[in-house]
C-alpha positions in Angstrom: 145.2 143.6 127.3 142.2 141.7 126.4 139.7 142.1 124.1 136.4 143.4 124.8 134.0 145.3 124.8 136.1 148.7 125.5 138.3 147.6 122.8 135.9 148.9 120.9 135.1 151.8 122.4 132.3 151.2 124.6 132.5 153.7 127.9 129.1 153.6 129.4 128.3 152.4 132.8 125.6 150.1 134.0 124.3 148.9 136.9 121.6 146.0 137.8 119.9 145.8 141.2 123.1 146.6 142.5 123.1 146.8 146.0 125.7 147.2 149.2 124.5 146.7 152.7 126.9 147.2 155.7 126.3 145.7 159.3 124.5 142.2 160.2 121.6 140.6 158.3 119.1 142.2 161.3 120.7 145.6 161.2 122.1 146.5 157.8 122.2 149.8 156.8 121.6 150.0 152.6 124.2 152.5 151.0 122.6 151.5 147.9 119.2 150.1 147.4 118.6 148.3 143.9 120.1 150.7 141.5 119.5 150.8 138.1 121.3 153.1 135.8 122.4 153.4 132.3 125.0 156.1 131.5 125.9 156.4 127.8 129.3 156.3 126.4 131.0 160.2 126.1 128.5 161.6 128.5 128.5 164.0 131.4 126.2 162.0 134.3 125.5 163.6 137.8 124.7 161.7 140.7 122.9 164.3 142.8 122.2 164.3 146.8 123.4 164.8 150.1 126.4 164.0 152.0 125.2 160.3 153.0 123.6 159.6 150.1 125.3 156.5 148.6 127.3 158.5 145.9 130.8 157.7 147.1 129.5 154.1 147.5 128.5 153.7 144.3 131.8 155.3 143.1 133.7 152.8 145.4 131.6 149.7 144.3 132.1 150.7 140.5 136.2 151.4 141.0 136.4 148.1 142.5 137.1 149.1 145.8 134.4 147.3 147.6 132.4 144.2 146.5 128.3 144.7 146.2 126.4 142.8 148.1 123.9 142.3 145.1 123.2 143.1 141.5 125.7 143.6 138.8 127.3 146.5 136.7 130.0 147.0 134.1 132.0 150.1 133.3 133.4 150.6 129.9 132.0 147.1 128.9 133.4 145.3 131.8 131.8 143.5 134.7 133.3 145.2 137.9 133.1 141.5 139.7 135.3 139.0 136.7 136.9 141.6 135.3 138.3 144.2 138.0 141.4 145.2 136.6 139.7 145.6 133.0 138.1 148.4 134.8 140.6 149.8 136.5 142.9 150.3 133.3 140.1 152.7 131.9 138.6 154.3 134.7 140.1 157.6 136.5 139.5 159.3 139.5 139.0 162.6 140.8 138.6 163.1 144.8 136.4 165.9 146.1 140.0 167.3 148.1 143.0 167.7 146.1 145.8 165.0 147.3 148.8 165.4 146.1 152.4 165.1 147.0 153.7 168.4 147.6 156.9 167.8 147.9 157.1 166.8 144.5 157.2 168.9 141.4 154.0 168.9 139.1 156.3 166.7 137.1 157.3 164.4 139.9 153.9 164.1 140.5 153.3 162.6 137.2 156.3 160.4 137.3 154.4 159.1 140.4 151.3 158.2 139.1 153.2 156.6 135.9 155.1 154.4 138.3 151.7 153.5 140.6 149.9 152.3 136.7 153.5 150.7 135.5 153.0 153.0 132.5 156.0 152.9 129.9 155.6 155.5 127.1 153.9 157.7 129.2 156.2 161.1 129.1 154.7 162.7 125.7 150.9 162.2 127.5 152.7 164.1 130.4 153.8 166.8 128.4 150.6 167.0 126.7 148.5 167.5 129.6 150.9 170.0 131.3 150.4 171.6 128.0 146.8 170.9 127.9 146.2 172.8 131.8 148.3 175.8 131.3 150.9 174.2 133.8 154.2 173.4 131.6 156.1 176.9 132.8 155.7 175.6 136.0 156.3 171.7 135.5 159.4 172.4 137.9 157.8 174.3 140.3 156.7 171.9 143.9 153.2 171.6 144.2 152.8 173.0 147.3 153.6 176.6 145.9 150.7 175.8 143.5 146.9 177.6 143.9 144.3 175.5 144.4 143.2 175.9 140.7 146.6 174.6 139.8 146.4 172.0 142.4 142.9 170.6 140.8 144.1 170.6 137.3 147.1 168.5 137.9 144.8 166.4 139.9 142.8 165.6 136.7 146.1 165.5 134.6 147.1 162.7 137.0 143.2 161.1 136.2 144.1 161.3 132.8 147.4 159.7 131.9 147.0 156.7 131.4 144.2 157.6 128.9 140.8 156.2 130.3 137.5 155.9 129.2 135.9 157.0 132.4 136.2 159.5 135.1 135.0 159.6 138.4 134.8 163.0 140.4 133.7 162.8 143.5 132.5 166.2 144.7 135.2 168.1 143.1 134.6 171.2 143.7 133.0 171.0 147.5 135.0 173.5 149.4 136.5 175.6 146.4 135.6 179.6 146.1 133.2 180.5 143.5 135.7 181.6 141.5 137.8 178.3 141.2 134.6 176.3 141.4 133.8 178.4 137.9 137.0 177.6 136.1 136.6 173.9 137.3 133.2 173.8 135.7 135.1 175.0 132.2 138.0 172.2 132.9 135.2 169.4 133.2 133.5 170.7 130.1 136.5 170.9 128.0 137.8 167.9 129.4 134.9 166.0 128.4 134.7 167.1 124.9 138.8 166.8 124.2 139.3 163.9 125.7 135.5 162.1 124.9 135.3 160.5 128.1 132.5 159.4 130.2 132.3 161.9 133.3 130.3 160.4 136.6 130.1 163.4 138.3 128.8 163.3 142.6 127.6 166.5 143.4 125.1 168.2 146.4 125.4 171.7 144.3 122.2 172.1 142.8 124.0 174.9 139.7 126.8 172.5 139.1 124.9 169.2 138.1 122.6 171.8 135.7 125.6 174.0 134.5 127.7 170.4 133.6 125.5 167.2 133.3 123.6 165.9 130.1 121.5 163.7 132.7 121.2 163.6 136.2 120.1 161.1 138.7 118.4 162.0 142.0 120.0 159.6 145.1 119.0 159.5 148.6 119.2 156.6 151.2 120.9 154.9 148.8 118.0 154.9 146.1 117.4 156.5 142.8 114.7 158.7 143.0 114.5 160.5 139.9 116.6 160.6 136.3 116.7 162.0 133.4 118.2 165.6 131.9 117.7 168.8 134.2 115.1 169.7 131.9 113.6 166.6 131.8 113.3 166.9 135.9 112.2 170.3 136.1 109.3 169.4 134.2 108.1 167.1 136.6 107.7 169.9 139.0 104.2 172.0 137.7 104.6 174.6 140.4 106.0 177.4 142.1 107.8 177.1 146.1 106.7 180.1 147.6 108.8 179.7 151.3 107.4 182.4 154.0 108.6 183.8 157.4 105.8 185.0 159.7 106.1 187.1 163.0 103.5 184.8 164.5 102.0 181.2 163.8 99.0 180.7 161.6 96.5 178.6 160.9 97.6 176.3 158.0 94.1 176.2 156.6 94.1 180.3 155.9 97.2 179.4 153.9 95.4 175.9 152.4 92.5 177.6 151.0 94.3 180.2 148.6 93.0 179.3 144.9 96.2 177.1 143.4 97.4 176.0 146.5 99.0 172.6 146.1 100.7 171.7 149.4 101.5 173.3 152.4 104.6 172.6 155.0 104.2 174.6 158.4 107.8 174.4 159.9 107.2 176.8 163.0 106.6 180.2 161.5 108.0 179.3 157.9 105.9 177.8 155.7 106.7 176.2 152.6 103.8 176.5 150.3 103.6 174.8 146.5 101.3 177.1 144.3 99.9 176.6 140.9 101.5 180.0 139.9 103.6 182.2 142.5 101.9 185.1 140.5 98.3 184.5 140.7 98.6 183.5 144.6 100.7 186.3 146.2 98.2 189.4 145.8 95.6 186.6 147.3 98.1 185.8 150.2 98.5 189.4 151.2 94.5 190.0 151.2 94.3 186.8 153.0 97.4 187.2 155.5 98.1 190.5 157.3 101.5 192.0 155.4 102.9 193.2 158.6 103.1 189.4 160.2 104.9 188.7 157.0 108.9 188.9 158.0 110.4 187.2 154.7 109.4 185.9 151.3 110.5 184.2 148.5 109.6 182.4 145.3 111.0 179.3 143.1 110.5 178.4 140.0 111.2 174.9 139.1 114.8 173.9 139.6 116.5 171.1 140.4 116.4 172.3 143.9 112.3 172.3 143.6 112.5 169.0 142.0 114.6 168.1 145.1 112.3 169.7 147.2 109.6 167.7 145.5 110.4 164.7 145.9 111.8 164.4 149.5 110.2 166.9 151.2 113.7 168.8 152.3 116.0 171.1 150.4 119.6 169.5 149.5 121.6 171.6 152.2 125.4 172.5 151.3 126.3 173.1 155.6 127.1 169.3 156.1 130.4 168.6 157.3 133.2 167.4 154.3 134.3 163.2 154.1 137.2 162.4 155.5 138.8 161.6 151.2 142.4 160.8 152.6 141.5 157.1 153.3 139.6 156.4 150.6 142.1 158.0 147.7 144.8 155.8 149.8 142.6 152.7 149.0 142.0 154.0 144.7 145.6 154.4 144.9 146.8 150.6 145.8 143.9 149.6 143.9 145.3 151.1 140.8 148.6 149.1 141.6 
């Protein structure tokens, strides 16, 4: 293995301007759009926004699986361009779907992965981690009589066998009950501290990039819009969304000319309004407003999801349709080999 900078520990991430356009010169479509980040060594990092973002495309550009079209970046003191498989010794993956082979035991499964890395002394790390996820009385057992809790820890067993400095997860918990999404948060958590690896976490749950991340990054269109820790971010946001229903339109300027009225987004008969303080302008809203044309109300503090808000002028919605992650573990997979 050669020396460098992760032989001495380094497992931050950087990136430079780093850019990936797809399509002709004249129509080229910017997955990512001069992106400058800094993610310290033994950190938790979201990469927060929507389906379409550019967060599997920076994940795919950093893992080596596609080339940038511009800019540079290293992960774990490695530049992803001359020094691709320094990366991909110390990176792991996590895909938002959990692939495995069922056929296989949880065992098997390992044996697999230790094969696709050519690892040699790799059975104690097995044992370790079956150990480590509560899954060694059922190391025999096939996967596919595994829950899907089960299935997601062997998942980030696999991640973890050949000891990396770095984990990707990719939406890990999109699609999972509350419930599993809940012990997931704990696995990522206690991952992060036993192993001391860098986490890049992709989310478009607000709670989980607050619950999990030391710092998060705000991406949409393929830019970064905003970064630093949730509390940092929440900050920026000085107001209140108060988000009304009414049984008939209004006149925007009624709503406009409340004392500590900021902004004010007419969407048909729902209105999004930012207020100075929620409690100062709701006993004005219902002298000003008749409280029988009011259907619904509600009121946000700031959040990441009113920093969201804030910033692009739409919520982060959670109904858009889940990636097709088959393909694209396929492709980590023989790019690990």
């Amino acid at each position: 293995m050669a020396e460098g900078p992760a032989a001495r520990g380094d497992s931050s991430i950087t990136t430079k301007e780093l850019s990936k356009d797809y399509g002709s010169k004249e129509r080229a479509v910017h997955a990512l759009d001069h992106v400058n980040l800094h993610i310290p060594g033994g950190t938790v990092f979201g990469l927060l926004g929507p389906n379409g973002a550019g967060k599997t495309t920076l994940i795919k550009v950093l893992t080596g699986i596609t080339d940038p079209t511009s800019g540079d970046a290293t992960v774990a003191g490695f530049d992803i361009r001359r020094d691709p498989m320094e990366v991909k010794a110390r990176i792991g993956w996590v895909a938002a779907e959990v692939i495995l082979d069922d056929d296989f035991t949880a065992r098997e499964n390992l044996w697999l992965q230790a094969k696709l890395q050519n690892l040699t002394d790799w059975k104690p790390r097995a044992e370790d981690l079956l150990k480590y996820f509560s899954l060694q009385d059922r190391a025999n057992d096939k996967v596919s009589h595994f829950s899907t809790g089960m299935r997601k820890k062997l998942e980030i067993a696999l991640a973890l066998l050949h000891q990396p400095t770095v984990i990707f997860m990719d939406e890990p918990t999109i699609g999972l009950d509350v419930t599993t999404r809940r012990m997931l948060w704990d696995i990522v958590t206690g991952v992060h501290k036993e192993f001391g690896v860098t986490v890049l976490l992709t989310s478009h749950y607000i709670e989980e990039a607050d619950a999990l991340c030391d710092r998060v990054a705000i991406i949409d269109q393929g830019k970064i819009l905003a970064e630093g820790t949730p509390s940092e971010l929440k900050a920026r946001v000085k107001a209140d969304i108060v988000q009304l229903e009414t049984a008939q339109s209004i006149d925007p300027a009624l709503l406009s000319k409340i004392p500590g009225v900021q902004d004010v987004h007419p969407q048909g008969n729902d209105w999004l309004v930012r207020v100075a303080s929620s409690e100062e302008f709701l006993p004005v809203l219902f002298r000003t407003v008749d409280p029988n044309q009011i259907k619904r109300i509600s009121v946000e503090k700031p959040s990441l999801e009113t920093v969201f808000l804030d910033i692009t002028g739409r919520r982060l919605g959670e109904d858009e349709p889940l990636r097709d992650v088959r393909k694209f573990y396929a492709q980590m997979r023989r790019a690990r080999g």
